[in-house]
ZAMARGU-4260 file (C-alpha; in steps of 0.2 Angstrom, whole numbers, plus 5000, padded with zeros to 4 digits):
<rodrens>
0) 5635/5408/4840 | 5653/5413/4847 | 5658/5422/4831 | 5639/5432/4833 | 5642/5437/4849
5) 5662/5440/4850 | 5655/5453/4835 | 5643/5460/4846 | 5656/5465/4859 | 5665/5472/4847
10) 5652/5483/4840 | 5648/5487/4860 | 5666/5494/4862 | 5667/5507/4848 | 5671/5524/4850
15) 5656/5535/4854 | 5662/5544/4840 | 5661/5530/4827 | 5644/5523/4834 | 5637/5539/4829
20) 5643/5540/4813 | 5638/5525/4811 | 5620/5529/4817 | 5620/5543/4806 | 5626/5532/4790
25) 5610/5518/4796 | 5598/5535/4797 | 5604/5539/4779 | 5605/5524/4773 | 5586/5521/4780
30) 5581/5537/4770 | 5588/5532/4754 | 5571/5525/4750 | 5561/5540/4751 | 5575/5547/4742
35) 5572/5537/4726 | 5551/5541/4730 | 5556/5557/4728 | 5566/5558/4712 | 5556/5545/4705
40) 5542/5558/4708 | 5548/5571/4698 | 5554/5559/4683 | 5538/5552/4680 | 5529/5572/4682
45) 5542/5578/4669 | 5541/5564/4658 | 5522/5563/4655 | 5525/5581/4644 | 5537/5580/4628
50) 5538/5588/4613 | 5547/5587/4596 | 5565/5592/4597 | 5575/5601/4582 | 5586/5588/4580
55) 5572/5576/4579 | 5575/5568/4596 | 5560/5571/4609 | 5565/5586/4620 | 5557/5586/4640
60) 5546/5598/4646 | 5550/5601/4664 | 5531/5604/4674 | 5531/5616/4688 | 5535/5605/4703
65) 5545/5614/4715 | 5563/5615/4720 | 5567/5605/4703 | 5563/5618/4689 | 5577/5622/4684
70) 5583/5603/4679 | 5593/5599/4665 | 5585/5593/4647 | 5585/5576/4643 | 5586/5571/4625
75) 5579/5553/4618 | 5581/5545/4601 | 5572/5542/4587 | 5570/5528/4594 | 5567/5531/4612
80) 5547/5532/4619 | 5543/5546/4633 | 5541/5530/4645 | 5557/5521/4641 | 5567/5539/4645
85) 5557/5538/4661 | 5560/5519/4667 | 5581/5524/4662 | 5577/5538/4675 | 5570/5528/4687
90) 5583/5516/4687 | 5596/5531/4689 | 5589/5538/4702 | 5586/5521/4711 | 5605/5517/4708
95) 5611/5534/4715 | 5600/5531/4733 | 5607/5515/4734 | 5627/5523/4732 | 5622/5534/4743
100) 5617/5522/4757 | 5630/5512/4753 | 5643/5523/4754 | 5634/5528/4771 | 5639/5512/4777
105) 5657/5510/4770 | 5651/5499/4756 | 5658/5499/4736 | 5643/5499/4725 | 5644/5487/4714
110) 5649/5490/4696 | 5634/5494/4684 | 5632/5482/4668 | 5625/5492/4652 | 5612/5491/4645
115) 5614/5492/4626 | 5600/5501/4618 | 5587/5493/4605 | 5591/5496/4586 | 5581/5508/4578
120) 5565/5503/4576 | 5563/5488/4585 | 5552/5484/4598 | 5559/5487/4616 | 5561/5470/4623
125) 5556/5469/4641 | 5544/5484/4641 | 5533/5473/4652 | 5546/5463/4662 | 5543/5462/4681
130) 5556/5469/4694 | 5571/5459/4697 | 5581/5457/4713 | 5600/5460/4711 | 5608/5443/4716
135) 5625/5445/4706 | 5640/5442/4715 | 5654/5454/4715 | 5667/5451/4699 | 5683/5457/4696
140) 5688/5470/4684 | 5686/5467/4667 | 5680/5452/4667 | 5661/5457/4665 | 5656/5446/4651
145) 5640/5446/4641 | 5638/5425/4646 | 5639/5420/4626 | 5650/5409/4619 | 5657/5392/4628
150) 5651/5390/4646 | 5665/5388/4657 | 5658/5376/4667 | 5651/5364/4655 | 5668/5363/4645
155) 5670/5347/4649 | 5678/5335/4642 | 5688/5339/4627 | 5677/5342/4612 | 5665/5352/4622
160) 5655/5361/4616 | 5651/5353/4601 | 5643/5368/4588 | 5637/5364/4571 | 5640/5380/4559
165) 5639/5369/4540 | 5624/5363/4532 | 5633/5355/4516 | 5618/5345/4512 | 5606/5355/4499
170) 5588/5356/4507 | 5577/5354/4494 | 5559/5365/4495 | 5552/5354/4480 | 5552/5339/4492
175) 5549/5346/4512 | 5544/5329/4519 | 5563/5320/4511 | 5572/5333/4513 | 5567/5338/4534
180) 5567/5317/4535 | 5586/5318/4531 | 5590/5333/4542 | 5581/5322/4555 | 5593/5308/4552
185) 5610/5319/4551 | 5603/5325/4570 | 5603/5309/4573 | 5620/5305/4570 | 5625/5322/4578
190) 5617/5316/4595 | 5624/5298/4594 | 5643/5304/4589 | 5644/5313/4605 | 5639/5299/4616
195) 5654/5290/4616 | 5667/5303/4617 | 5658/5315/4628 | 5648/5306/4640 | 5658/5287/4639
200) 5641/5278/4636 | 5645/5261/4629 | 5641/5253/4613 | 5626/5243/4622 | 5620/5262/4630
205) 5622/5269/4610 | 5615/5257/4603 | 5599/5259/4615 | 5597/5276/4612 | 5599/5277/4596
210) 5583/5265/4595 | 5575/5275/4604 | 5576/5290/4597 | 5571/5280/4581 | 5555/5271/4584
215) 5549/5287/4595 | 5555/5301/4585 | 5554/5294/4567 | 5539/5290/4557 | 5525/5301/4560
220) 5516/5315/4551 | 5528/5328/4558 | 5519/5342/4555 | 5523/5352/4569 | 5542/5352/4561
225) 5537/5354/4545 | 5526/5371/4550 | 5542/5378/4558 | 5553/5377/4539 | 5538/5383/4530
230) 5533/5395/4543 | 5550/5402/4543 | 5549/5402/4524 | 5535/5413/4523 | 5540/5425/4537
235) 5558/5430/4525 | 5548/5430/4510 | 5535/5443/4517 | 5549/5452/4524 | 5556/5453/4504
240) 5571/5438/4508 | 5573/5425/4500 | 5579/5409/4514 | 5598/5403/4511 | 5603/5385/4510
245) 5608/5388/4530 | 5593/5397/4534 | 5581/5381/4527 | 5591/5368/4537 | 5592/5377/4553
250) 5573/5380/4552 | 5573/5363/4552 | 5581/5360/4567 | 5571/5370/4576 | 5556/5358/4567
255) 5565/5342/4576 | 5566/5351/4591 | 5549/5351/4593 | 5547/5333/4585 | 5557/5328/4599
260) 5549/5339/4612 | 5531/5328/4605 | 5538/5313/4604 | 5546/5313/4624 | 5529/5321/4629
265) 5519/5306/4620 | 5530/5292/4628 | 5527/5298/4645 | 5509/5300/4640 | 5506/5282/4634
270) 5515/5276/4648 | 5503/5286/4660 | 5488/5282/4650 | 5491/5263/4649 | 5489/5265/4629
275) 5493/5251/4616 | 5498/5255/4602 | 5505/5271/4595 | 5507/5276/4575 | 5502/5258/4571
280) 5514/5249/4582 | 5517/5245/4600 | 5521/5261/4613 | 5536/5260/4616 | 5537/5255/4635
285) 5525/5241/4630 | 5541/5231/4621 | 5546/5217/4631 | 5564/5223/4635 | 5560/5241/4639
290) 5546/5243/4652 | 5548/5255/4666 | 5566/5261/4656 | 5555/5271/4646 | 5554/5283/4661
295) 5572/5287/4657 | 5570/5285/4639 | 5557/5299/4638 | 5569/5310/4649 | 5582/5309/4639
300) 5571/5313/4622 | 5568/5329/4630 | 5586/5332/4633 | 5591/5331/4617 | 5580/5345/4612
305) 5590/5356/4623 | 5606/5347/4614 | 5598/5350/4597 | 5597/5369/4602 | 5615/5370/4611
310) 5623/5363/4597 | 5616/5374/4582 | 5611/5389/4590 | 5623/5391/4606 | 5635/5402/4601
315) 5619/5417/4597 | 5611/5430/4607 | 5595/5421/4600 | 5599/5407/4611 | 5592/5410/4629
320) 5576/5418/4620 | 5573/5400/4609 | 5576/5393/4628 | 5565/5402/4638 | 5551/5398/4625
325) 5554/5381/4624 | 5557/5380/4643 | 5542/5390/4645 | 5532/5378/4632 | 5534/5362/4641
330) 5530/5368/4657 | 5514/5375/4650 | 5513/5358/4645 | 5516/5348/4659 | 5503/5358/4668
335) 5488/5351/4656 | 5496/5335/4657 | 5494/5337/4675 | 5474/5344/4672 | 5472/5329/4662
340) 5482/5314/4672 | 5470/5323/4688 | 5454/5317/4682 | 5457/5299/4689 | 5453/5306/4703
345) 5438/5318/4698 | 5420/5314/4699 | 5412/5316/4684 | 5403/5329/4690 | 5420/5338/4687
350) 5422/5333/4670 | 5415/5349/4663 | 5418/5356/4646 | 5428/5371/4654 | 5440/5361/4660
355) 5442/5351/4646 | 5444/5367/4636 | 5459/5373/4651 | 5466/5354/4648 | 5468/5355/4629
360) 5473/5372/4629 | 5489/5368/4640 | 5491/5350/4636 | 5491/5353/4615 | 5487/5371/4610
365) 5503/5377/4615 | 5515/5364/4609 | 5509/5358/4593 | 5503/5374/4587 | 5509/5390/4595
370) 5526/5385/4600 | 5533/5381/4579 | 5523/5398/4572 | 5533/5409/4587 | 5551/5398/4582
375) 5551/5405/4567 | 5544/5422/4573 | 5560/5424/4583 | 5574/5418/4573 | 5566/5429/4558
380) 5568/5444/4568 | 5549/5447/4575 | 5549/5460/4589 | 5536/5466/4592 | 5524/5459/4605
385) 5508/5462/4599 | 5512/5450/4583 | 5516/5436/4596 | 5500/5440/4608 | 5487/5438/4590
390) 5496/5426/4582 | 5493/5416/4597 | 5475/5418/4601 | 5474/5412/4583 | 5484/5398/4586
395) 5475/5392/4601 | 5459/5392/4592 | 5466/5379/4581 | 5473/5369/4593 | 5457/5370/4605
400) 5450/5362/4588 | 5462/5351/4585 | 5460/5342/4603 | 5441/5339/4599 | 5444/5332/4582
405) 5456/5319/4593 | 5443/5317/4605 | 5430/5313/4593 | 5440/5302/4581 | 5446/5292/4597
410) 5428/5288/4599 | 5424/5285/4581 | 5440/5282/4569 | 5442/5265/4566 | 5460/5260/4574
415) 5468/5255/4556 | 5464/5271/4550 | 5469/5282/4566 | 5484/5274/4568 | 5480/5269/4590
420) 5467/5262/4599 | 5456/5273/4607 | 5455/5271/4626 | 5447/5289/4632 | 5429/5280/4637
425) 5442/5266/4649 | 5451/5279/4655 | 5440/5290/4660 | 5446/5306/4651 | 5438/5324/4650
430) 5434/5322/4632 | 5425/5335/4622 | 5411/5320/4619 | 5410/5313/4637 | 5409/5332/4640
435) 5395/5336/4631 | 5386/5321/4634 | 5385/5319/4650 | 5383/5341/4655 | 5375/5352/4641
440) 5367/5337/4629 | 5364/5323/4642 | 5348/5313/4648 | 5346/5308/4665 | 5344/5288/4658
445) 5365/5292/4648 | 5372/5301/4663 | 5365/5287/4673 | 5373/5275/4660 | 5389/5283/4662
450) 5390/5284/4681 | 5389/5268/4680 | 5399/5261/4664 | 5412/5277/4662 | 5428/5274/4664
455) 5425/5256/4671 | 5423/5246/4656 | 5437/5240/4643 | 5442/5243/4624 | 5430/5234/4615
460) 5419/5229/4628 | 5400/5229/4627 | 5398/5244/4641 | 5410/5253/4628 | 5401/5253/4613
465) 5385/5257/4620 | 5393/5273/4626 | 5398/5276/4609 | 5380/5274/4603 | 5374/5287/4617
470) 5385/5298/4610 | 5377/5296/4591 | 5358/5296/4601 | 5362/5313/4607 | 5367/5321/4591
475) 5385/5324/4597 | 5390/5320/4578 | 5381/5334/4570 | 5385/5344/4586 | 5405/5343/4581
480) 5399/5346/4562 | 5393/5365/4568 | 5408/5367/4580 | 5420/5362/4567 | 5411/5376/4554
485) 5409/5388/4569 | 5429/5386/4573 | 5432/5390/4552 | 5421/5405/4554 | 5431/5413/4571
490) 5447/5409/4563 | 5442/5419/4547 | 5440/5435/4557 | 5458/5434/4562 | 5464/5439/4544
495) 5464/5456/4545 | 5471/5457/4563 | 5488/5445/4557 | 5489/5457/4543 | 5489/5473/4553
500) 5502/5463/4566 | 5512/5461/4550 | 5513/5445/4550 | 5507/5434/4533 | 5489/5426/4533
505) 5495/5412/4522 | 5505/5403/4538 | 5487/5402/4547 | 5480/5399/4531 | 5491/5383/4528
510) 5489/5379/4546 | 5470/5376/4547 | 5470/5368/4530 | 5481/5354/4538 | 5469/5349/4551
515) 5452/5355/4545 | 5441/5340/4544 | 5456/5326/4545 | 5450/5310/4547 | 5468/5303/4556
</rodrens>
């Protein structure tokens, strides 16, 4: 308060003179606004009209507005839209009114970082990108830096950060399943090796994540890895490239990335869930000596898909876009864990099938099926944003479907075959049956059954497999029959729209055939 107010009298004791400067430089800098409104005005009326210029360029047509006729041409590339010219503009025009006031007010504007132009042909990047607000401290000159490379910061210990740039080890296309196993191992080893050294875990601490990482991340189908490699694959070979030896293994550590991603998310969710048993053996937090560790077990599973990423992709440009789309993936995520986790507390009332439709989209679609097809969209040089926005509606048809098949094996596979014993009825979840069953297909004698029984009864119990029975009275099996032929039909009319995205059927193709009428 001293220091306000000791600046107060300060201000209170200029010369006349200087107040009304600075008076003036506050009315200016006040203006600047309308100044930018103004300009911003004429930049968008001139840059709705262009024509073809001789050098092949796009050449502006200035329109009659007043007192800025006689402006100067702007010329774009071959690469350059009308629009794009007229956002540049705009951001010129913004930048001069705000020198302007800030040289009203005896500031320095700050220095301007460029902004390299897309290669030709590509698809410009953040055509949709919201507004941002400047935050960026003031730096010295010449040490602008484009932020790739070693962080500073995070340099720490010796030996960080630790990039892998060699893949030695042949990956062989005859055999996927071996040869992305054995890339699995090696990342392994890779996350272990840096324990020690670079974050002094002891051997006990090692040793425990090591286990962990191998009885949670080792053992299942992976097919969500394996749709990355072949995904990436495909892409190359429709773009008319053959994938190199390096290409193939880092395909596949995108593939572990999201086994890893899977396998946190399904450790959290067993825990949550209060599940038994888990790819034929005990969930992990179920094992006498871990328990509530599990918590940070699953935390650190998802670290060390950031690790994974760090370490072979860190020193790229690619690099903050594989993060934001894994960042934004678990979020997505983590919200339809939250839809689902909520219904504990729903009535069943609630339970409807459009929310069970908003909870598998969020809590599955996205991860196991969107998130590996638009990996190996990226790092094979997809651009363009449309490819993304069909590819995924695609993509979230299939894991929409995916989700009922779980839903209705859980209620019907036996637990040998399906690997886990199903607890949806015990646990009251919004399943695609109890959906079905108790809204669009039910009879007031089941819904009054399930009020009663729903989520109150146990594995195996008697309440249980009545519940089960409704759902085979009500004709829920041959209902899933004509949804699963229904969701092959939809699909089907995606074909030509991936072909005009340039992007190759086969990938969807080899998708679907994957889940399509599994039976585990």
């Amino acid at each position: 308060q001293a220091s306000f107010f000791s600046n107060s009298a300060a201000r209170s004791n200029l010369h006349p003179h200087k107040r009304s400067r600075m008076a003036d430089a506050k009315r200016l800098a006040a203006a600047a606004p309308a100044v930018a409104a103004g300009l911003s005005w004429w930049v968008l009326s001139h840059g709705t009209n262009f024509a073809s210029g001789s050098t092949g360029g796009l050449r502006s047509q200035p329109s009659a507005s007043p007192d800025f006729s006689s402006s100067s041409t702007v010329q774009l590339s071959g690469s350059e839209t009308p629009w794009l010219l007229g956002s540049r503009a705009l951001v010129s025009t913004a930048t001069a009114s705000a020198t302007v006031a800030a040289l009203a007010l005896g500031r320095r504007p700050r220095a301007q970082a460029s902004v390299p132009r897309q290669q030709q042909g590509s698809m410009v990047a953040c055509k949709s990108a919201p507004a941002m607000t400047e935050t960026r401290p003031e730096v010295a000159q010449g040490q602008e830096e484009d932020c790739i490379g070693a962080n500073p910061a995070t340099s720490w210990p010796a030996g960080k950060p630790a990039y892998t740039v060699e893949y030695p080890e042949v990956y062989d296309l005859t055999d996927p399943k071996g040869s992305f196993e054995r890339v699995g191992k090696r990342l392994m080893q890779e996350m272990k090796s840096e324990l020690p050294g670079l974050y002094e875990l002891p051997e006990k601490e090692v040793t425990w994540v090591e286990n962990s990482l191998e009885y949670n991340t080792q053992g299942g189908k992976m097919n969500r890895g394996l749709i990355v490699v072949e995904t990436g694959v495909q892409m190359m070979r429709h773009q008319g490239r053959e994938p190199s030896n390096s290409d193939l293994n880092r395909f596949a550590v995108l593939g572990w990335a999201v086994e890893y991603l899977q396998a946190c998310m399904l450790m959290a969710d067993d825990m949550m869930d209060g599940s038994l048993t888990r790819r034929g053996q005990p969930c992990w937090y179920r094992l006498e000596n871990v328990g509530m560790l599990n918590t940070n077990d699953f935390l650190m599973v998802e670290m060390f898909v950031y690790k994974l990423l760090k370490r072979h992709f860190g020193q790229e440009k690619i690099f903050t876009w594989l993060l934001d789309l894994f960042l934004e993936t678990t979020f997505q995520t983590e919200c339809g864990q939250l839809l689902d986790s909520i219904c504990a507390n729903c009535t069943l009332e609630e339970l409807t099938t459009e929310r069970w439709t908003l909870i598998v989209k969020y809590k599955t679609a996205f991860y196991s099926f969107y998130l590996p097809v638009a990996l190996s969209m990226l790092v094979t040089g997809v651009r363009d944003k449309a490819a993304y926005d069909v590819a995924r509606e695609a993509l979230l048809l299939m894991g929409v479907y995916f989700q009922a098949q779980d839903d209705y094996l859980d209620a019907f596979a036996c637990p040998e075959e399906l690997g886990k014993v199903g607890t949806d009825i015990q646990d009251k979840k919004c399943s695609w049956l109890f959906a079905h069953a108790y809204h669009e297909h039910g009879t007031s004698e089941a819904r009054a059954y399930l009020d009663e029984h729903y989520g109150k009864c146990e594995v195996g119990s008697a309440e249980e497999l009545r519940i089960k029975e409704l759902y085979t009275e009500l004709g829920l099996k041959e209902l899933f029959a004509k949804y699963e032929a229904d969701v092959q039909v939809q699909l089907e009319e995606y074909e030509q729209k991936i072909h005009n995205a340039g992007l190759p059927w086969s990938v969807f193709e080899m998708f679907f055939g994957m889940i399509h009428k599994r039976r585990k």
